[in-house]
PDB file of N, H, CA, C and O in Angstrom:
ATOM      1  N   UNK A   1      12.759   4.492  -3.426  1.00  0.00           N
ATOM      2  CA  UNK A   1      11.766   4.856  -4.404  1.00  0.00           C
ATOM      3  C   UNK A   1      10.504   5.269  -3.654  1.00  0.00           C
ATOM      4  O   UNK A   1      10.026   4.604  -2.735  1.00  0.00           O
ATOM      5  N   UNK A   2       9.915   6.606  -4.190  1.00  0.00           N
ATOM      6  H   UNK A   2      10.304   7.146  -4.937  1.00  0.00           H
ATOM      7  CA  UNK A   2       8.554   6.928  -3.695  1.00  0.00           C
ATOM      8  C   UNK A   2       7.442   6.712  -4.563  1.00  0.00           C
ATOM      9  O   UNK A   2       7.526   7.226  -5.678  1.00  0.00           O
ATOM     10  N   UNK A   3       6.166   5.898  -4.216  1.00  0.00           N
ATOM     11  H   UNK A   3       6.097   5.480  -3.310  1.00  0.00           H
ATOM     12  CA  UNK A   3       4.739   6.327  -5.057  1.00  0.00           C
ATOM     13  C   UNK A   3       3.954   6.297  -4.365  1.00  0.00           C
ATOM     14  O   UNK A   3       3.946   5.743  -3.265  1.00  0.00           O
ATOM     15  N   UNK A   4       3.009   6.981  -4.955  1.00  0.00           N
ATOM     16  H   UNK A   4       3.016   7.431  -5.848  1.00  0.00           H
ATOM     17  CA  UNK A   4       1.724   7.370  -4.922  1.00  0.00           C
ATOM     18  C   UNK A   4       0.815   6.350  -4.935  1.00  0.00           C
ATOM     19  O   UNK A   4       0.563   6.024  -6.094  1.00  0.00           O
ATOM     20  N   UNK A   5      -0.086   5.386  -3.695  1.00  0.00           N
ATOM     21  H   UNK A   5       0.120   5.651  -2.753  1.00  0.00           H
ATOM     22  CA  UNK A   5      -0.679   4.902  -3.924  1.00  0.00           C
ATOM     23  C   UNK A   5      -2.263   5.094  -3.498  1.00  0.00           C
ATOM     24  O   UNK A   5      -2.607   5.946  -2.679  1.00  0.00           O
ATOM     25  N   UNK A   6      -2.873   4.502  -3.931  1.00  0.00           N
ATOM     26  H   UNK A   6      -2.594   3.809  -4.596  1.00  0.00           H
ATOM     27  CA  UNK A   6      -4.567   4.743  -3.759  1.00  0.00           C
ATOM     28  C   UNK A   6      -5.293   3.442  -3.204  1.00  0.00           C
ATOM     29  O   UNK A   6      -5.546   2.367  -3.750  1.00  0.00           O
ATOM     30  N   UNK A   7      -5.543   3.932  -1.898  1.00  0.00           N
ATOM     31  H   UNK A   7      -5.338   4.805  -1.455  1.00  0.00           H
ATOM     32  CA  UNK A   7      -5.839   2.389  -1.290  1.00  0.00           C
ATOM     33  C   UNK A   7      -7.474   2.249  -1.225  1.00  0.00           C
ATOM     34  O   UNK A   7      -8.184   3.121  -0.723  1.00  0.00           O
ATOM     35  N   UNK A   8      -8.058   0.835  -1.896  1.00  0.00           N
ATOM     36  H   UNK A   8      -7.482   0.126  -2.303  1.00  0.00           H
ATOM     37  CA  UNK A   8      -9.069   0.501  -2.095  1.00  0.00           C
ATOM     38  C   UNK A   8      -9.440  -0.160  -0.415  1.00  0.00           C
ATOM     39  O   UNK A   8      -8.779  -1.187  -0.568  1.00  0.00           O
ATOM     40  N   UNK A   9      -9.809  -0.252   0.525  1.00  0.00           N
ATOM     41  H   UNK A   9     -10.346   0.583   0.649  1.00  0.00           H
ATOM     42  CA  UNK A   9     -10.298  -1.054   1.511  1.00  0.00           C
ATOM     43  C   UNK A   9     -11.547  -1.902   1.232  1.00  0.00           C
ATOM     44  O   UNK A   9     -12.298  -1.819   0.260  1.00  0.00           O
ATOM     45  N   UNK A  10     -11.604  -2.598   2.108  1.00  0.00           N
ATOM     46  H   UNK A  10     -10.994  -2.665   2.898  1.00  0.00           H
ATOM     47  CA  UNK A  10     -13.136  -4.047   1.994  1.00  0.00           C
ATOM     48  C   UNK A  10     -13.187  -4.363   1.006  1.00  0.00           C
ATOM     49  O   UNK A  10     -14.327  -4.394   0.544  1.00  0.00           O
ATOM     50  N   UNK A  11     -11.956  -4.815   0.009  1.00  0.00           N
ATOM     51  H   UNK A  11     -11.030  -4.790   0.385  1.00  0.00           H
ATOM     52  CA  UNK A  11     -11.995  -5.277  -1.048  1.00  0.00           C
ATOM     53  C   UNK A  11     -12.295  -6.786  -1.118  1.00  0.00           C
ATOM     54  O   UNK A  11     -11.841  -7.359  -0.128  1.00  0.00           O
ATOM     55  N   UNK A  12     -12.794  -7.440  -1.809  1.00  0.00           N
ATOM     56  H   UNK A  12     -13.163  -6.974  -2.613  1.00  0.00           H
ATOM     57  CA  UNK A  12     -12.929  -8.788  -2.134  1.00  0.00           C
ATOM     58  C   UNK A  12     -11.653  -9.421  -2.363  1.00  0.00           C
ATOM     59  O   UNK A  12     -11.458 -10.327  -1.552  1.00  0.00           O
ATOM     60  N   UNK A  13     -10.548  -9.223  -3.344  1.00  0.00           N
ATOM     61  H   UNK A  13     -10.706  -8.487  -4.003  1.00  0.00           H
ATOM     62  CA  UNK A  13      -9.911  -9.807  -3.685  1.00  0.00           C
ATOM     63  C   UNK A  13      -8.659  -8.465  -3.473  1.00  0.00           C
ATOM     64  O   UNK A  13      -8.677  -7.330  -3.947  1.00  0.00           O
ATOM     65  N   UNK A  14      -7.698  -9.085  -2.638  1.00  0.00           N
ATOM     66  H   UNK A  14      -7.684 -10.008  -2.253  1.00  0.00           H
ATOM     67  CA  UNK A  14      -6.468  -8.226  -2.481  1.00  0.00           C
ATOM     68  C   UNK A  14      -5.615  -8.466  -3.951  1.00  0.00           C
ATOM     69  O   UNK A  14      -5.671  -9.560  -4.514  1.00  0.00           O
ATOM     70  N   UNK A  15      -4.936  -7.492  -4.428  1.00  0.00           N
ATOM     71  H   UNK A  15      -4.890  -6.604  -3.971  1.00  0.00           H
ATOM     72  CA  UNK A  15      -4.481  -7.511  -5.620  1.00  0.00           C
ATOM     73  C   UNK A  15      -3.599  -5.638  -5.527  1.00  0.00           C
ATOM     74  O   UNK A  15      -4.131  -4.631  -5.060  1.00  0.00           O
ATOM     75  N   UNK A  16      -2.357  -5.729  -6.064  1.00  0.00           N
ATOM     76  H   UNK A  16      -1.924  -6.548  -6.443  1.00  0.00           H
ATOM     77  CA  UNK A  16      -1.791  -4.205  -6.538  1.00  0.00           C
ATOM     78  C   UNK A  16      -1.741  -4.449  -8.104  1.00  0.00           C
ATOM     79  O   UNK A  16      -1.222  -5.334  -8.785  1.00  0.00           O
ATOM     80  N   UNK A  17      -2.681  -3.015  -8.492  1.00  0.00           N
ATOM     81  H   UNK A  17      -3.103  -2.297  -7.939  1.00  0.00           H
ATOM     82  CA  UNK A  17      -2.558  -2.462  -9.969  1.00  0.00           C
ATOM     83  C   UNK A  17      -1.886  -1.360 -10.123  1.00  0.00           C
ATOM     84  O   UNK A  17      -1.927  -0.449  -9.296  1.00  0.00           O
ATOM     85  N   UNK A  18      -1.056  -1.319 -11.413  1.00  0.00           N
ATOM     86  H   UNK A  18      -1.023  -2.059 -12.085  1.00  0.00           H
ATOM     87  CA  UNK A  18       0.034  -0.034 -11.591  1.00  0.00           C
ATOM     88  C   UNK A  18      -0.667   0.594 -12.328  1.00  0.00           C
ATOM     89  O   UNK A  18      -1.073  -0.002 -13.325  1.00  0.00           O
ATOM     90  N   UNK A  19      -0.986   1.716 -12.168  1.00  0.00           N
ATOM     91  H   UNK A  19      -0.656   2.200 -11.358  1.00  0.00           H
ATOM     92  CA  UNK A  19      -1.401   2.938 -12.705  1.00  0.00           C
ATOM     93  C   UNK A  19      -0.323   3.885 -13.715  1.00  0.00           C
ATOM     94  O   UNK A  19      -0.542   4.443 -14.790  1.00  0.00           O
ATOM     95  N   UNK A  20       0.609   3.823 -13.084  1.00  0.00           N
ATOM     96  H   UNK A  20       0.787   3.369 -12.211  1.00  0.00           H
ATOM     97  CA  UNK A  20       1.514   4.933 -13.815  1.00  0.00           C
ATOM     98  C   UNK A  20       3.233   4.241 -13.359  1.00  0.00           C
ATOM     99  O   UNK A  20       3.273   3.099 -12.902  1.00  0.00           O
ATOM    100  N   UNK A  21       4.319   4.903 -13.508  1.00  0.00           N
ATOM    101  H   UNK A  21       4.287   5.831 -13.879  1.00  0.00           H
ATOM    102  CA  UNK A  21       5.373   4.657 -13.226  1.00  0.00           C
ATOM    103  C   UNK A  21       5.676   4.479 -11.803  1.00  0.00           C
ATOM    104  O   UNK A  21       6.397   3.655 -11.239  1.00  0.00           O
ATOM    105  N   UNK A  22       4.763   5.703 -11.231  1.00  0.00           N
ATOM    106  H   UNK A  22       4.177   6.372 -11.690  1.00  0.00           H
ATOM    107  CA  UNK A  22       4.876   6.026  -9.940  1.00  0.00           C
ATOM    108  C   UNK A  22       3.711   6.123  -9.200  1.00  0.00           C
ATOM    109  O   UNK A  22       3.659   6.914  -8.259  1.00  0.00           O
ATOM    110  N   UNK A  23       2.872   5.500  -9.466  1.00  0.00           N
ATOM    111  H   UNK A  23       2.914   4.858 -10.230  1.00  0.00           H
ATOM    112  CA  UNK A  23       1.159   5.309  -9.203  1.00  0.00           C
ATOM    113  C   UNK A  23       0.853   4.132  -9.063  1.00  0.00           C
ATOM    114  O   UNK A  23       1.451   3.239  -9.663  1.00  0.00           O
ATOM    115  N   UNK A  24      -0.049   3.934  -8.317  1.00  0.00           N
ATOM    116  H   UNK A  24      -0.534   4.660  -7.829  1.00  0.00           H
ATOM    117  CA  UNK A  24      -0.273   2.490  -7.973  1.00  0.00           C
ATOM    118  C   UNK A  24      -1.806   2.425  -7.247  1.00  0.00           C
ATOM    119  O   UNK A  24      -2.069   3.371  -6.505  1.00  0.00           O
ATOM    120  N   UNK A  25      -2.934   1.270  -7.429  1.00  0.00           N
ATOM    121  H   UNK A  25      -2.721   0.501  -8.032  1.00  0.00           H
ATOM    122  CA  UNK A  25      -3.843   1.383  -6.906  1.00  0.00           C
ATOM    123  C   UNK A  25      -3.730  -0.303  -5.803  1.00  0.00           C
ATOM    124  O   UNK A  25      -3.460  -1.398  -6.297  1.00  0.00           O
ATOM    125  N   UNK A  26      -3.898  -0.163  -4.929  1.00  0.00           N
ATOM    126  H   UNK A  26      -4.118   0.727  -4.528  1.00  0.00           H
ATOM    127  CA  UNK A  26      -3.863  -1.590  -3.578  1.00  0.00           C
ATOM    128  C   UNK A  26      -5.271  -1.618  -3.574  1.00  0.00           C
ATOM    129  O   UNK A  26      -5.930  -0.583  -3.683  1.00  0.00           O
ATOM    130  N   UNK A  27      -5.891  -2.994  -3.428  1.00  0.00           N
ATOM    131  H   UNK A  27      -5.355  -3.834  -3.340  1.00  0.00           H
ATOM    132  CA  UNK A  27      -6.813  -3.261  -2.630  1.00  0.00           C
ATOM    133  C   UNK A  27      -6.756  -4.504  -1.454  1.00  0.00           C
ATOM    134  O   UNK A  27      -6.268  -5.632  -1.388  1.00  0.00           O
ATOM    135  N   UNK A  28      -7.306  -3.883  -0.842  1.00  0.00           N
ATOM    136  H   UNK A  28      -7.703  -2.966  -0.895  1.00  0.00           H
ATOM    137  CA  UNK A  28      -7.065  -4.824   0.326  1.00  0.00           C
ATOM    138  C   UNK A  28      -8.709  -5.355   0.897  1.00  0.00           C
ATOM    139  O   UNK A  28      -9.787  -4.791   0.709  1.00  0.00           O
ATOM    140  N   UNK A  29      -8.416  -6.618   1.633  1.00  0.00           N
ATOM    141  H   UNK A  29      -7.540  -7.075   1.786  1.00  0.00           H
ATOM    142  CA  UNK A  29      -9.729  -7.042   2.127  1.00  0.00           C
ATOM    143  C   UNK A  29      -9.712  -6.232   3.521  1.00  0.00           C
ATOM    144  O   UNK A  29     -10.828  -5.814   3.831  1.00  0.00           O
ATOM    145  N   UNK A  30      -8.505  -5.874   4.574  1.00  0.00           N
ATOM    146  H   UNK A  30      -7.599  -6.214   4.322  1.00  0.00           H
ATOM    147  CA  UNK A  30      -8.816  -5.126   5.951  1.00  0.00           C
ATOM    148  C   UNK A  30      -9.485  -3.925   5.756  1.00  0.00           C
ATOM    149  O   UNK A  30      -9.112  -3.096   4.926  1.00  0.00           O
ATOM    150  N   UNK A  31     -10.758  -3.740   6.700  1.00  0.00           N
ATOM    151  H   UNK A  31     -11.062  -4.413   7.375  1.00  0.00           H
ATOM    152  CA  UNK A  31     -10.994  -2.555   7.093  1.00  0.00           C
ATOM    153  C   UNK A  31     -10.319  -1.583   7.218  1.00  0.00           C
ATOM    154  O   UNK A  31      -9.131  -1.827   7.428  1.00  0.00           O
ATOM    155  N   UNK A  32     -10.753   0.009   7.147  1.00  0.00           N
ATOM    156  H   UNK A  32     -11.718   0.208   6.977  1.00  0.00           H
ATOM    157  CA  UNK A  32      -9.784   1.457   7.471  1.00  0.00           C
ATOM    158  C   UNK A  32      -9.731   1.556   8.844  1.00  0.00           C
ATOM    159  O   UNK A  32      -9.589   2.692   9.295  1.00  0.00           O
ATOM    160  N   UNK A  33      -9.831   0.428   9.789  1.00  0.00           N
ATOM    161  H   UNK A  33      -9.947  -0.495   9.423  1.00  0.00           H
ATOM    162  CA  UNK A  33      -9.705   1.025  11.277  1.00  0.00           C
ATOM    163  C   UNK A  33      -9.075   0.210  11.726  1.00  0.00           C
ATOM    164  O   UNK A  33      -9.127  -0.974  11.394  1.00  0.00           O
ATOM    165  N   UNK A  34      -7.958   0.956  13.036  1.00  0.00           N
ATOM    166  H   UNK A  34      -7.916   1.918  13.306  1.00  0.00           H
ATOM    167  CA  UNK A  34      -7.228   0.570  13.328  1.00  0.00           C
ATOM    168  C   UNK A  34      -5.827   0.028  13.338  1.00  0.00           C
ATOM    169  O   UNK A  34      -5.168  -0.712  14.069  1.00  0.00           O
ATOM    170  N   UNK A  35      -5.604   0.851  11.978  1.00  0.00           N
ATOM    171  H   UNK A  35      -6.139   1.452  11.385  1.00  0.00           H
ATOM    172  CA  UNK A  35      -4.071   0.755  11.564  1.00  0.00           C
ATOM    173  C   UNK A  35      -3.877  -0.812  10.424  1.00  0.00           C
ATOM    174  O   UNK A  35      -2.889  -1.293   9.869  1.00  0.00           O
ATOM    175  N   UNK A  36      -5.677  -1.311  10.468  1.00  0.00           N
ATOM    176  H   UNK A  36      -6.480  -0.920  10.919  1.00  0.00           H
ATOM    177  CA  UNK A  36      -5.088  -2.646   9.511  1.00  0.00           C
ATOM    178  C   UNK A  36      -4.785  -2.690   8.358  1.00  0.00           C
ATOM    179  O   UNK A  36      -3.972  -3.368   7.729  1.00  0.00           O
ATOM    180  N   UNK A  37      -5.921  -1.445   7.933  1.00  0.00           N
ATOM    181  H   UNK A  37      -6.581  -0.894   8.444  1.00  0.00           H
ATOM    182  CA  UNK A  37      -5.644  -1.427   6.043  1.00  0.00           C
ATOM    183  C   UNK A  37      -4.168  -1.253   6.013  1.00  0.00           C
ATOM    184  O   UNK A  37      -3.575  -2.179   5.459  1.00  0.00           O
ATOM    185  N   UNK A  38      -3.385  -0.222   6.506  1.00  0.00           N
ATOM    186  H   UNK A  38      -3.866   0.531   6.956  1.00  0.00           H
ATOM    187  CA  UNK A  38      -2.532   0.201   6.213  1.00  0.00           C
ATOM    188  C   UNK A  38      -1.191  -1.318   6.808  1.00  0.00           C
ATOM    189  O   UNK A  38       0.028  -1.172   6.713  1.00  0.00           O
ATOM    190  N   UNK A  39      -1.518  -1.942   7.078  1.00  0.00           N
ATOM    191  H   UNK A  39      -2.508  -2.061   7.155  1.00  0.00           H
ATOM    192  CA  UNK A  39      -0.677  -2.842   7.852  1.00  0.00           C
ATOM    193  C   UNK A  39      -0.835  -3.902   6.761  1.00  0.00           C
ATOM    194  O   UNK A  39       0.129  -4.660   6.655  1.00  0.00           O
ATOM    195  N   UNK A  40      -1.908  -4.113   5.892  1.00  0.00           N
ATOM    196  H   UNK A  40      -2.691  -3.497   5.978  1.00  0.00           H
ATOM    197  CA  UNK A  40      -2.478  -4.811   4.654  1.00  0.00           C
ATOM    198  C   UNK A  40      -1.360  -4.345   3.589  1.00  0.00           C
ATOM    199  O   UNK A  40      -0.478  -5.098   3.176  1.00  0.00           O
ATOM    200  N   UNK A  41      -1.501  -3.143   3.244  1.00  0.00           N
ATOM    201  H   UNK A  41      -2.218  -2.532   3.580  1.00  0.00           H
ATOM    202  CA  UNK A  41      -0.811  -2.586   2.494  1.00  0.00           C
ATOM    203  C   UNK A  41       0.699  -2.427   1.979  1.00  0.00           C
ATOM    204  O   UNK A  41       1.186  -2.374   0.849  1.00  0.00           O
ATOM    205  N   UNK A  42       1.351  -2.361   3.542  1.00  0.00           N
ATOM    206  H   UNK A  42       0.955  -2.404   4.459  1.00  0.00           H
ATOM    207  CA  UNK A  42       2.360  -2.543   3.493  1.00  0.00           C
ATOM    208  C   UNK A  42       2.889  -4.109   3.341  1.00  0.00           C
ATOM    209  O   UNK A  42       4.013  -4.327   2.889  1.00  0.00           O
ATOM    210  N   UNK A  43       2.024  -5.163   3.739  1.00  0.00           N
ATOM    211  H   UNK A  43       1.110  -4.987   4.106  1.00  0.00           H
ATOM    212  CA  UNK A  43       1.991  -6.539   3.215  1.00  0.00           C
ATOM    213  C   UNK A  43       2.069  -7.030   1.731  1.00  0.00           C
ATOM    214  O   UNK A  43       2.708  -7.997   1.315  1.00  0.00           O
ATOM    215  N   UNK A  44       1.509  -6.410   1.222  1.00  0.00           N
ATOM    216  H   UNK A  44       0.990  -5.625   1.560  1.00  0.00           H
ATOM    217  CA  UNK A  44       0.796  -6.314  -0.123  1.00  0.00           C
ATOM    218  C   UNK A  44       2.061  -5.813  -1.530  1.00  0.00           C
ATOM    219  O   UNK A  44       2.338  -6.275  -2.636  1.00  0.00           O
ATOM    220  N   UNK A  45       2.589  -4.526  -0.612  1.00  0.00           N
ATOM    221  H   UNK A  45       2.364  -4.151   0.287  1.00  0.00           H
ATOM    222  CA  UNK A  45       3.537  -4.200  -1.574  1.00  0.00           C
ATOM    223  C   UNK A  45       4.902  -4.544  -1.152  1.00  0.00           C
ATOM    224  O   UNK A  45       5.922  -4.039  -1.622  1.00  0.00           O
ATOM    225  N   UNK A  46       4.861  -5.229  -0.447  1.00  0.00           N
ATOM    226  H   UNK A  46       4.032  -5.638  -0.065  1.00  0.00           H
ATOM    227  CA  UNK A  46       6.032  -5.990   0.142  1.00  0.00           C
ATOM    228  C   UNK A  46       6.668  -7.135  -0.828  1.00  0.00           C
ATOM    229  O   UNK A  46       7.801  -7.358  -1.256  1.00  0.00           O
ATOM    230  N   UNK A  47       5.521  -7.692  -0.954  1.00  0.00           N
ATOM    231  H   UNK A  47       4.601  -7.511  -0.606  1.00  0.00           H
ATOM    232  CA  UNK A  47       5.336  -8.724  -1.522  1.00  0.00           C
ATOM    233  C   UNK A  47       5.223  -8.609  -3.016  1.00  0.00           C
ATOM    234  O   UNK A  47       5.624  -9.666  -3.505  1.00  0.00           O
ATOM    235  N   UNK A  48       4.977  -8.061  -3.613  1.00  0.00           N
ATOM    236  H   UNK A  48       4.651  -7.202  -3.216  1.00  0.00           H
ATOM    237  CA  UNK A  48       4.618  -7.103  -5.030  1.00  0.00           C
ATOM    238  C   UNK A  48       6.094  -6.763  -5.715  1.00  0.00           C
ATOM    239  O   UNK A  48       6.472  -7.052  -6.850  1.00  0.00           O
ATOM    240  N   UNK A  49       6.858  -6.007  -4.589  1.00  0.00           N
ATOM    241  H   UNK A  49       6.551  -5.772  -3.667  1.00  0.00           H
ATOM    242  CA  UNK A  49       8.193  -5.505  -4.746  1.00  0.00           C
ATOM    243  C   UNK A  49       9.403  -6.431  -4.407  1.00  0.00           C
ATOM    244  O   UNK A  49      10.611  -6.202  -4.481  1.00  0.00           O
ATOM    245  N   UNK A  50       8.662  -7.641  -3.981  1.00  0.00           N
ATOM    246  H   UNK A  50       7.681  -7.827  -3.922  1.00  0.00           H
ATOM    247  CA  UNK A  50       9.940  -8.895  -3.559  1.00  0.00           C
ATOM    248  C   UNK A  50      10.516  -8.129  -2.407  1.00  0.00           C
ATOM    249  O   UNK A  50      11.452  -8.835  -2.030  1.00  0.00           O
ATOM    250  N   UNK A  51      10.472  -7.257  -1.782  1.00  0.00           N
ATOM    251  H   UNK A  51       9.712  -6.684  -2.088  1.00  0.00           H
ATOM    252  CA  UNK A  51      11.372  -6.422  -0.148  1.00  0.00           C
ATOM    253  C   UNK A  51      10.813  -7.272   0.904  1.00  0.00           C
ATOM    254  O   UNK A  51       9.790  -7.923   0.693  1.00  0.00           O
ATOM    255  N   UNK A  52      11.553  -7.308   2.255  1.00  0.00           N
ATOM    256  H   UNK A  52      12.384  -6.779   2.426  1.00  0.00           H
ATOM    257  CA  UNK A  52      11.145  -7.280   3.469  1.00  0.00           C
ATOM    258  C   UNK A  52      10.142  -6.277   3.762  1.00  0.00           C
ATOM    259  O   UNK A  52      10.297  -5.111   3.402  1.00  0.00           O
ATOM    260  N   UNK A  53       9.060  -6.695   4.433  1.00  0.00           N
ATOM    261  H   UNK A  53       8.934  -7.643   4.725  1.00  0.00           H
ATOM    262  CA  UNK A  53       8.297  -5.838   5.023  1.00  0.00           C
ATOM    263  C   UNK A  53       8.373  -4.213   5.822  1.00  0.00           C
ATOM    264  O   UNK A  53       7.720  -3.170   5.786  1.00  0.00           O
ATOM    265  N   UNK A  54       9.342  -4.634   6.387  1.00  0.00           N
ATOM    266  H   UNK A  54       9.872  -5.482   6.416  1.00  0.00           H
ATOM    267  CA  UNK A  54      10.689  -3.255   7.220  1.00  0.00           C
ATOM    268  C   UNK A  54      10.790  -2.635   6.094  1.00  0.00           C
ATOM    269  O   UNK A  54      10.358  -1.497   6.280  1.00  0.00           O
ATOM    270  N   UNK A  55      11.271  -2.822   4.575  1.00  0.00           N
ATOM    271  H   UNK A  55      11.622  -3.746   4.424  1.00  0.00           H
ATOM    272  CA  UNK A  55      11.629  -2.009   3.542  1.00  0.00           C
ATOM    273  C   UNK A  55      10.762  -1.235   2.923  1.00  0.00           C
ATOM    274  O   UNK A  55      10.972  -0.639   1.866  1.00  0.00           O
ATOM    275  N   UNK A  56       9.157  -1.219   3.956  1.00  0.00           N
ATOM    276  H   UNK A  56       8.987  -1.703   4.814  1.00  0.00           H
ATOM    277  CA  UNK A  56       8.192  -0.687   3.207  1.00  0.00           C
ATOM    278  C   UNK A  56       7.429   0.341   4.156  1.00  0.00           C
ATOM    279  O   UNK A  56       6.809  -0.258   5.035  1.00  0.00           O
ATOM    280  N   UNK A  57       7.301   1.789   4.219  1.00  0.00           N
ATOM    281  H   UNK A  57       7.804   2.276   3.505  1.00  0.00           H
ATOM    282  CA  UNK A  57       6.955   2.352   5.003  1.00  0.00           C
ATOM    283  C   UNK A  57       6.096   3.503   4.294  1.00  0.00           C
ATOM    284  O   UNK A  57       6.357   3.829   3.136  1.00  0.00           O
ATOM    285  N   UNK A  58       4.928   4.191   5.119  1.00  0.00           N
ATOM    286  H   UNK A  58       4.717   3.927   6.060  1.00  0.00           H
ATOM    287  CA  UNK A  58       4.175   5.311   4.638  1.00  0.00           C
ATOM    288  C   UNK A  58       4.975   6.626   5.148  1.00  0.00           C
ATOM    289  O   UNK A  58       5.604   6.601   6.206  1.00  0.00           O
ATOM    290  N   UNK A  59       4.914   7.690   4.385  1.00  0.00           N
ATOM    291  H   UNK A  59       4.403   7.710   3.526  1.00  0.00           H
ATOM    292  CA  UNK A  59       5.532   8.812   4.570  1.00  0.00           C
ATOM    293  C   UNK A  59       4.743   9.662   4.925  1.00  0.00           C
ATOM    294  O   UNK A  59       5.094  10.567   5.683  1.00  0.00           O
ATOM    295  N   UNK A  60       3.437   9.548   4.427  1.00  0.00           N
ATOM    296  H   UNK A  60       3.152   8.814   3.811  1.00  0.00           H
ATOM    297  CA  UNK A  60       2.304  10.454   4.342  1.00  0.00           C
ATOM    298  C   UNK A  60       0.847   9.541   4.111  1.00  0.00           C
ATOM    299  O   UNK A  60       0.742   8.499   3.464  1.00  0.00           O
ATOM    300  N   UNK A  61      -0.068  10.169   4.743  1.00  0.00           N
ATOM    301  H   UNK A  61       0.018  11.016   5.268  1.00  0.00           H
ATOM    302  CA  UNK A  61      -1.314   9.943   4.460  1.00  0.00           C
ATOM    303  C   UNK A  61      -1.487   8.700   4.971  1.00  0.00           C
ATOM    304  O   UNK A  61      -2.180   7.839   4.428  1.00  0.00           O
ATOM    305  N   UNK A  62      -0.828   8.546   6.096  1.00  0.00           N
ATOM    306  H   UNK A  62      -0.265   9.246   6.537  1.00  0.00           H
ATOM    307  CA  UNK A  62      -1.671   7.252   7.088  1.00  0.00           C
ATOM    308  C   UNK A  62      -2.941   7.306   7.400  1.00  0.00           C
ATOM    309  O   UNK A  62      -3.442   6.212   7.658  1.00  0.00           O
ATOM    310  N   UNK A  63      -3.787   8.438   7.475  1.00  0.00           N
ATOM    311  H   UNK A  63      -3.380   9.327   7.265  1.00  0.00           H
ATOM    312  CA  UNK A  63      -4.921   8.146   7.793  1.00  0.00           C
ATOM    313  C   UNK A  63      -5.928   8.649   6.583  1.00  0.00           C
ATOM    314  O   UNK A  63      -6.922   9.204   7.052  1.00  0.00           O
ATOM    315  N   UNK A  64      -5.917   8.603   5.442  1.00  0.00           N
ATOM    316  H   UNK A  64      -5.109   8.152   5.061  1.00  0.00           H
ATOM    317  CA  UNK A  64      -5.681   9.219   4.057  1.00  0.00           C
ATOM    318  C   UNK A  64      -5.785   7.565   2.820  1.00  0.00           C
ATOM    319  O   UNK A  64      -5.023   6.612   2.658  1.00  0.00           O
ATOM    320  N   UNK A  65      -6.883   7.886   2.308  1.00  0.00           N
ATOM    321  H   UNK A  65      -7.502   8.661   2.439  1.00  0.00           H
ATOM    322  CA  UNK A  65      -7.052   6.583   0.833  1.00  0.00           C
ATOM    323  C   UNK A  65      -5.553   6.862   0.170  1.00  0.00           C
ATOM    324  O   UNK A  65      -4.610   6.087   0.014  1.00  0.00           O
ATOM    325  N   UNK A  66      -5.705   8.327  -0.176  1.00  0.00           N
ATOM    326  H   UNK A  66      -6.472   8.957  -0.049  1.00  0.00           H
ATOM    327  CA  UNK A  66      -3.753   8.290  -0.743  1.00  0.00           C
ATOM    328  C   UNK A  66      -2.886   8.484   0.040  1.00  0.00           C
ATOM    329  O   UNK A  66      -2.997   9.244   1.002  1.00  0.00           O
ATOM    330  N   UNK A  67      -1.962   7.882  -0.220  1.00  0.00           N
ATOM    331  H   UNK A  67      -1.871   7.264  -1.002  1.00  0.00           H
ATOM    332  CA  UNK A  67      -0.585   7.761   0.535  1.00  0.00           C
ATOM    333  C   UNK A  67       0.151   7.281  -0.402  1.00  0.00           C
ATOM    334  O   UNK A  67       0.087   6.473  -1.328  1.00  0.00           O
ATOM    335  N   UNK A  68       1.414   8.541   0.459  1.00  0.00           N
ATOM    336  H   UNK A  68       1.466   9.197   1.211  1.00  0.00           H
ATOM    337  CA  UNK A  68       3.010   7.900  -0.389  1.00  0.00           C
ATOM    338  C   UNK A  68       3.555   7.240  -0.058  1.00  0.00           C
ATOM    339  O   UNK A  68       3.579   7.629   1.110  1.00  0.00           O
ATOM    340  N   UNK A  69       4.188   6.331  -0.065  1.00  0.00           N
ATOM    341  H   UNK A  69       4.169   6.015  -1.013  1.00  0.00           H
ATOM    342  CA  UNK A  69       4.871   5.115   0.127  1.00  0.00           C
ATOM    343  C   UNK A  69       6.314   5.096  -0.169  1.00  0.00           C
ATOM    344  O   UNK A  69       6.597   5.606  -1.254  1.00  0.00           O
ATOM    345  N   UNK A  70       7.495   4.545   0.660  1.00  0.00           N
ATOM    346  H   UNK A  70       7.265   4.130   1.541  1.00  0.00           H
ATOM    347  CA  UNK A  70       9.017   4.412   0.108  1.00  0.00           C
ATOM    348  C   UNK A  70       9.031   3.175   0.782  1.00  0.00           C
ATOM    349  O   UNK A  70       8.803   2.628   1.861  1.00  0.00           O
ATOM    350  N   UNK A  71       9.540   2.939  -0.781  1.00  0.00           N
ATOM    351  H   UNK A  71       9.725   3.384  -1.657  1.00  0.00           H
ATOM    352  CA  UNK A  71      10.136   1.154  -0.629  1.00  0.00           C
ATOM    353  C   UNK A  71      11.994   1.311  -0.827  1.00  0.00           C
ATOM    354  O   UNK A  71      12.673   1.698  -1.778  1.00  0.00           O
ATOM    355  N   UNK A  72      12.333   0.846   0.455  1.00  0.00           N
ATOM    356  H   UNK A  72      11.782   0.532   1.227  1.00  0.00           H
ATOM    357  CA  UNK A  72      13.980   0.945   0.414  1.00  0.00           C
ATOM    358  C   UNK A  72      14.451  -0.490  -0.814  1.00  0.00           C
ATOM    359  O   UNK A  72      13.584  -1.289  -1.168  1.00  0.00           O
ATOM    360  N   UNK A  73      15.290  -0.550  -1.104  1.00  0.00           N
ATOM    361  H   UNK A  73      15.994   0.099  -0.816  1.00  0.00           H
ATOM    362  CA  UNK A  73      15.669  -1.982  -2.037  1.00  0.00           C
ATOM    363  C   UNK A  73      16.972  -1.916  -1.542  1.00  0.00           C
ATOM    364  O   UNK A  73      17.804  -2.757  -1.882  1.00  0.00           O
TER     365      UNK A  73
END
């Protein structure tokens, strides 16, 4: 499965909100540097989606607020 997510960084409270079927907004407390937000993220919807972490990878827009995301199941 692919979506579209919209990543909030220096968030207060980490939390994923669904936007759409295939939309999704993350916030995370890591900073955009250094590969953490995105290392947050993939934590985040890991966990969200019940998968192993491995089952969760960016396709696009690693260095990018949006990014697509595939979660293997």
């Amino acid at each position: 499965m692919k979506i579209k997510v919209f990543v909030k960084p220096n968030s207060k409270h980490p939390r994923v909100e669904r936007i759409s079927t295939s939309e999704y907004r993350v916030y995370v407390h890591a900073p955009p540097t250094e590969g953490k937000a995105n290392e947050a993220v993939i934590l985040l919807l890991s966990e969200f989606f019940s998968v192993p972490k491995s089952f969760v990878s960016i396709r696009s827009g690693a260095h990018s607020k949006i990014k697509i995301i595939e979660i293997r199941s």
